[in-house]
DSSP file (Angstrom, degrees, kcal/mol; ACC not computed):
  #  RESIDUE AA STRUCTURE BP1 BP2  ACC     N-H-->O    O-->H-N    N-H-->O    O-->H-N    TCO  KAPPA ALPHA  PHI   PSI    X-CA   Y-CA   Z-CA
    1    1 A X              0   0    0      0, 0.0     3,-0.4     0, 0.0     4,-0.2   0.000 360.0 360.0 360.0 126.3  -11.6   -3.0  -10.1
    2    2 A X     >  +     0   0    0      2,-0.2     4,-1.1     1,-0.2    22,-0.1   0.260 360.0  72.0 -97.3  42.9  -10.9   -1.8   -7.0
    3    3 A X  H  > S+     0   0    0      2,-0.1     4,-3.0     3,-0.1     5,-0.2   0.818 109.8  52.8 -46.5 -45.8   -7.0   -1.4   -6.6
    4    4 A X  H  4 S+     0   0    0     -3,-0.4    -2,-0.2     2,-0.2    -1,-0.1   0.497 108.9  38.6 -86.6  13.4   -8.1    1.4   -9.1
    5    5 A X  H  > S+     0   0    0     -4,-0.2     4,-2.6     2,-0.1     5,-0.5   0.659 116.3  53.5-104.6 -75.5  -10.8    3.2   -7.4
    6    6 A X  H  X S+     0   0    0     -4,-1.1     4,-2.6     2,-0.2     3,-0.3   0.868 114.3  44.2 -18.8 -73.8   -8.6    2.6   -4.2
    7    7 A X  H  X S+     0   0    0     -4,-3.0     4,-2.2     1,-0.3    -1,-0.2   0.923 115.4  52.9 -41.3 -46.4   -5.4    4.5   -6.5
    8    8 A X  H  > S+     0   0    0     -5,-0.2     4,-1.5     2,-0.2    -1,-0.3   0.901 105.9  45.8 -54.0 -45.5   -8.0    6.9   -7.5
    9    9 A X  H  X>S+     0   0    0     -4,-2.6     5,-2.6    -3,-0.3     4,-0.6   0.872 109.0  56.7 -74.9 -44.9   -9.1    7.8   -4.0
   10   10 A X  H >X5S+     0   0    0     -4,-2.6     3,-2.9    -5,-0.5     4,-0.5   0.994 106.4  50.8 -25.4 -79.3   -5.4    8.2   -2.9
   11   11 A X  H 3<5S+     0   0    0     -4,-2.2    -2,-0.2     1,-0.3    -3,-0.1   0.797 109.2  53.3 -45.9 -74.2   -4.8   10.9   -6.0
   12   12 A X  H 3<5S-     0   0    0     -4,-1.5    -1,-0.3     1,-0.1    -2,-0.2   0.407 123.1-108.7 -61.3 -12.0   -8.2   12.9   -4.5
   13   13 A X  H <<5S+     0   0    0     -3,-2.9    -3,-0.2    -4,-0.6    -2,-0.1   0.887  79.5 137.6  80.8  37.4   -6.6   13.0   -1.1
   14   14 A X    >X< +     0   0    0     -5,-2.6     3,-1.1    -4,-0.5     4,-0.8  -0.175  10.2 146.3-107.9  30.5   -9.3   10.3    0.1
   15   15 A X  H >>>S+     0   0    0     -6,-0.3     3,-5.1     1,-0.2     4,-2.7   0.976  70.2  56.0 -51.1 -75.8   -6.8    8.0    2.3
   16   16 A X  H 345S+     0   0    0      1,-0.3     4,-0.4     2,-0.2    -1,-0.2   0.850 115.0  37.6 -24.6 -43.9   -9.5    7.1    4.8
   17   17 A X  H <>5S+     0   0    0     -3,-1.1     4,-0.8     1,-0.2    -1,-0.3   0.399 113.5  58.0 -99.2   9.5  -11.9    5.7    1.9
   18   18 A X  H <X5S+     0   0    0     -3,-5.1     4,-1.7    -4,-0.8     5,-0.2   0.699 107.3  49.6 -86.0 -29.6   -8.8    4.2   -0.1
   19   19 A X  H  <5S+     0   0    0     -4,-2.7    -2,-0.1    -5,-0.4    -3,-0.1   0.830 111.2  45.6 -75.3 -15.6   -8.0    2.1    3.0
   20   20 A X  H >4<S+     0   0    0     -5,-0.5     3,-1.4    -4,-0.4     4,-0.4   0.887 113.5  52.5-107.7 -35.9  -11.5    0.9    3.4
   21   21 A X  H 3< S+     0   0    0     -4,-0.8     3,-0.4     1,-0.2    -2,-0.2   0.826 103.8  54.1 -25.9 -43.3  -11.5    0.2   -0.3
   22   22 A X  T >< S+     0   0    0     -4,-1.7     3,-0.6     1,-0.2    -1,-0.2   0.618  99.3  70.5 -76.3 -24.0   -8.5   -1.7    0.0
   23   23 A X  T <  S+     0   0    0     -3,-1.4    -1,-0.2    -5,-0.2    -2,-0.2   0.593  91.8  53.4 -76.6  -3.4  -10.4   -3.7    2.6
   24   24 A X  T 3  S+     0   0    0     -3,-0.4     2,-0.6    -4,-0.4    -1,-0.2   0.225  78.7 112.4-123.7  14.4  -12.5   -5.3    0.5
   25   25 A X    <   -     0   0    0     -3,-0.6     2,-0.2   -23,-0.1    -3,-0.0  -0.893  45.4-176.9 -97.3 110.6   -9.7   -6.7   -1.9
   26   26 A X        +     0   0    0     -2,-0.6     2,-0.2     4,-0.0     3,-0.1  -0.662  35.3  86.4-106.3 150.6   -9.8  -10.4   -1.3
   27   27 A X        -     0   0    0     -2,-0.2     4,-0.2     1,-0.1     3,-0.1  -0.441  68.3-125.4 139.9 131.6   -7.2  -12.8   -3.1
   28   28 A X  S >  S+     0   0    0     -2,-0.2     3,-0.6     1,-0.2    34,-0.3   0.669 111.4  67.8 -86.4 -13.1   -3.5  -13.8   -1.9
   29   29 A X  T 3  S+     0   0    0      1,-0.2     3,-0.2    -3,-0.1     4,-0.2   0.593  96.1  48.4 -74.4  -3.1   -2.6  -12.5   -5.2
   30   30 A X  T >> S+     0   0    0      1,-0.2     4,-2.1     2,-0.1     3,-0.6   0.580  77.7 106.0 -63.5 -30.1   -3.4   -9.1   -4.4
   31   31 A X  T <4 S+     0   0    0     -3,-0.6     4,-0.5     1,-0.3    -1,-0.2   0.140  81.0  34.5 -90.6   2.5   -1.8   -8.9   -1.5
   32   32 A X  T 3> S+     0   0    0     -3,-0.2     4,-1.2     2,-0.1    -1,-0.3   0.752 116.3  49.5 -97.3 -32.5    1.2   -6.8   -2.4
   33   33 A X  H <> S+     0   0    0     -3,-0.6     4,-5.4     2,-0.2     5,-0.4   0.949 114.6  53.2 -52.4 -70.5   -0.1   -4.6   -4.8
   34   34 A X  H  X S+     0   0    0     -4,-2.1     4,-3.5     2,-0.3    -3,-0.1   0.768 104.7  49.5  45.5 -99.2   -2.5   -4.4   -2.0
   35   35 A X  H  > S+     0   0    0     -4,-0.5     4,-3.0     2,-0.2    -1,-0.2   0.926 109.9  57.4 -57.7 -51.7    0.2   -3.5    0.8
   36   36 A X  H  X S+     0   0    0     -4,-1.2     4,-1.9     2,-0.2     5,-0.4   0.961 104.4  47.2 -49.4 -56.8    1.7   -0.7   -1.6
   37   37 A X  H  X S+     0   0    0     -4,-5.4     4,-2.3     1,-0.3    -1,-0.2   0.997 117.4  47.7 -67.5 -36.2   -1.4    1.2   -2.0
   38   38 A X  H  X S+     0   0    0     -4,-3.5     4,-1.2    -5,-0.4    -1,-0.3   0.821 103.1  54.8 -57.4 -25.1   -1.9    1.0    1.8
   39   39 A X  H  X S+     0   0    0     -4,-3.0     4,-4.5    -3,-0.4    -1,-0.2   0.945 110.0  47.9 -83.5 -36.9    1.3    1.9    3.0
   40   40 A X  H  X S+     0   0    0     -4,-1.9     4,-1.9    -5,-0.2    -2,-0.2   0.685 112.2  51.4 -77.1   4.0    1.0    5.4    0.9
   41   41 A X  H  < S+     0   0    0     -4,-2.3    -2,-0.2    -5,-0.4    -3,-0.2   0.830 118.9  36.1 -79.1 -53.3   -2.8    6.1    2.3
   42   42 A X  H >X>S+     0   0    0     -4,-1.2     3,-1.0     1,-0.3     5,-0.9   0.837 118.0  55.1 -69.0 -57.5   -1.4    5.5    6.1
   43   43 A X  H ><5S+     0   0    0     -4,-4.5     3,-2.6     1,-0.3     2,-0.9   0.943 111.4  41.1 -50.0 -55.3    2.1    7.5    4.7
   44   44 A X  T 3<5S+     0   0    0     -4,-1.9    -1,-0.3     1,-0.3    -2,-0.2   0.198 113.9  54.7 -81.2  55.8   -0.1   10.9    3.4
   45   45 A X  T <45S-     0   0    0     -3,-1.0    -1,-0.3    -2,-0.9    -2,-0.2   0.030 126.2-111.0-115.8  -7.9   -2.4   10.5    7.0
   46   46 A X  T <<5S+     0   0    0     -3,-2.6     2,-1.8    -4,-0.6    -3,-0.2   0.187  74.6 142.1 106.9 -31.7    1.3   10.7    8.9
   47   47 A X     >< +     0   0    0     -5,-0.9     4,-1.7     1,-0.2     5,-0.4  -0.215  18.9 166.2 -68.2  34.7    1.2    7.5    9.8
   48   48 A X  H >> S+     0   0    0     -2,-1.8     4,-1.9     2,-0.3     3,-1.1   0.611  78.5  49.2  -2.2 -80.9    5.1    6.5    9.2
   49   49 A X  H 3> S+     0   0    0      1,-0.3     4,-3.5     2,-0.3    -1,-0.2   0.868 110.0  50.0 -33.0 -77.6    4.7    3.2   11.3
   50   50 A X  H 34 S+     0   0    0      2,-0.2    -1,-0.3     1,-0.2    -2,-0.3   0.728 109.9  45.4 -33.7 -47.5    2.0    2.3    9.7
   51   51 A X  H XX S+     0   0    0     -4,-1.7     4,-3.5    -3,-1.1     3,-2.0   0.887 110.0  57.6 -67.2 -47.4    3.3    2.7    6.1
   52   52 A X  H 3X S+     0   0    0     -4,-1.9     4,-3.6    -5,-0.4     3,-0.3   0.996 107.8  49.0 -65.3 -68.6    6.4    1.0    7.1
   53   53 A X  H 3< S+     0   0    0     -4,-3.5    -1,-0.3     1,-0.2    -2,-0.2   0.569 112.7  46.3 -58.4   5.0    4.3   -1.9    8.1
   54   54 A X  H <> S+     0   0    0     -3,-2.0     4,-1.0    -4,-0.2    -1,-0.2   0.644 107.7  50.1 -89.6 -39.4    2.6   -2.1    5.5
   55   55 A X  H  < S+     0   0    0     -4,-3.5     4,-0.4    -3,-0.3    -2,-0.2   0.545 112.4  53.6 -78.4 -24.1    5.1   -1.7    3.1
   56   56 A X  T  X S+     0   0    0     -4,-3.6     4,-0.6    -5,-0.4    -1,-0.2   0.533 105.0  55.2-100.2  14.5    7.0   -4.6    5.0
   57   57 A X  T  4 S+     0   0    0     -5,-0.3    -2,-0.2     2,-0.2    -1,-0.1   0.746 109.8  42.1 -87.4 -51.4    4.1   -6.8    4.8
   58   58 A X  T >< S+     0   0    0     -4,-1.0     3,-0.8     1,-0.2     5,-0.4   0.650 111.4  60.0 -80.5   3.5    3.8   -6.6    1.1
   59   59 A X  T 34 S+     0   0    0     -4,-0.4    -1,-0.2     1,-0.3    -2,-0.2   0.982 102.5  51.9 -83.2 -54.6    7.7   -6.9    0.8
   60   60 A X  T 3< S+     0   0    0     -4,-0.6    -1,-0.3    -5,-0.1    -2,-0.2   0.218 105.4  78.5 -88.1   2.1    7.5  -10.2    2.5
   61   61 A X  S <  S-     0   0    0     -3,-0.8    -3,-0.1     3,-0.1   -29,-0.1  -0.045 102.1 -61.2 -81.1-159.3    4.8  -11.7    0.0
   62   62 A X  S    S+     0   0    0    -34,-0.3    -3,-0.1    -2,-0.1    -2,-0.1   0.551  84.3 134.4 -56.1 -41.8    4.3  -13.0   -2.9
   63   63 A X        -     0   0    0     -5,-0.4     2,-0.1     1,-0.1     3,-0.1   0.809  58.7 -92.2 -32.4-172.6    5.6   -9.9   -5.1
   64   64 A X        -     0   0    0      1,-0.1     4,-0.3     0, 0.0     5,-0.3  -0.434  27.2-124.0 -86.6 153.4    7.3   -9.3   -7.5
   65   65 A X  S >> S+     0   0    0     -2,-0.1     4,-2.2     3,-0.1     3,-0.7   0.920 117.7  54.3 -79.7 -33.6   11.5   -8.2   -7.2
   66   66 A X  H 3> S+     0   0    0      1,-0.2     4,-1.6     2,-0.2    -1,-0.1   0.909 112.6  33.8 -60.4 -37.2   10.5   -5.4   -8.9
   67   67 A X  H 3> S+     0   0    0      2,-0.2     4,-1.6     3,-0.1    -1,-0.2   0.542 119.9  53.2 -80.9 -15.7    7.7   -4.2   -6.6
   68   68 A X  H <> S+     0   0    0     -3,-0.7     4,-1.7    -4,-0.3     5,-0.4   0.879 108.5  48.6 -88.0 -50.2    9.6   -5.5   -3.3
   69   69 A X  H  X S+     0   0    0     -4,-2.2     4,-1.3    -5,-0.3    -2,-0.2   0.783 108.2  53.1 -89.7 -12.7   12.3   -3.9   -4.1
   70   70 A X  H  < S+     0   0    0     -4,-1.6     4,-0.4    -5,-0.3    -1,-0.2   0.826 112.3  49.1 -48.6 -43.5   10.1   -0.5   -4.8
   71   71 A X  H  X S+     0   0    0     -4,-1.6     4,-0.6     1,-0.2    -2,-0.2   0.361 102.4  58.7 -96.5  17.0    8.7   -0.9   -1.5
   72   72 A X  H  X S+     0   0    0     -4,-1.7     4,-3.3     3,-0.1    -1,-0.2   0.724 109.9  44.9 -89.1 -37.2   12.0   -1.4    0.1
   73   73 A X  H  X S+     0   0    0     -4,-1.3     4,-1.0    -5,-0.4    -2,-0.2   0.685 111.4  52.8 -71.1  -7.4   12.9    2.1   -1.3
   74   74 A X  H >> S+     0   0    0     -4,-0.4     4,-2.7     2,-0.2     3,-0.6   0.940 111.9  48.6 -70.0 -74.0    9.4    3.2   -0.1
   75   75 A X  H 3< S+     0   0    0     -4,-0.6    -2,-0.2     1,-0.2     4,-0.2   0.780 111.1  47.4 -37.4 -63.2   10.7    1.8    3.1
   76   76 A X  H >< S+     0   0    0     -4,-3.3     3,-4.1     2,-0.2    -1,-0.2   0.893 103.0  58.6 -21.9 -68.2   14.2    3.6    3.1
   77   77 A X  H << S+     0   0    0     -4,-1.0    -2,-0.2    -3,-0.6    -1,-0.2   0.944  88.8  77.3 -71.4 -56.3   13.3    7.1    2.3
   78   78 A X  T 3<        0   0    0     -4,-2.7    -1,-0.4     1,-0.2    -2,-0.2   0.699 360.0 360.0 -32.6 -24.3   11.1    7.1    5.4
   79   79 A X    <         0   0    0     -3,-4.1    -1,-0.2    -4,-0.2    -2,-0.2   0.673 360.0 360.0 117.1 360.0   14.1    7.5    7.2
């Protein structure tokens, strides 16, 4: 699947090719799971803004409370 190639490429320090993995995950049920792996590729490139809008994207789906309320703490710690 790739969320888990995407997860994978994250762990290898591979943001650029997680993100474009993550582009090719089609499905409205994906789409938080999704936003989470995307906001930590953008977060280890720097990309603060980016994470944060990512992370408030998936907040604002479908998700789970458990997983919203992970990426509100995501969200927090940024500062």
């Amino acid at each position: 699947m790739n969320l888990r190639v995407a997860r994978i490429q994250l762990q290898q320090k591979q943001a650029d090719d997680a993100l474009k993995t993550l582009d090719s995950v089609k499905g409205e049920g994906w789409t938080a799971i999704v936003a989470d792996i995307r906001g930590e590729a953008l977060l280890s490139k720097g990309d603060k803004q980016g994470a944060r809008d990512a992370w408030s994207k998936g907040i604002d789906s479908e998700a789970s409370p458990a997983l919203k309320e992970m990426m509100q703490m995501k969200m927090n710690n940024l500062g």
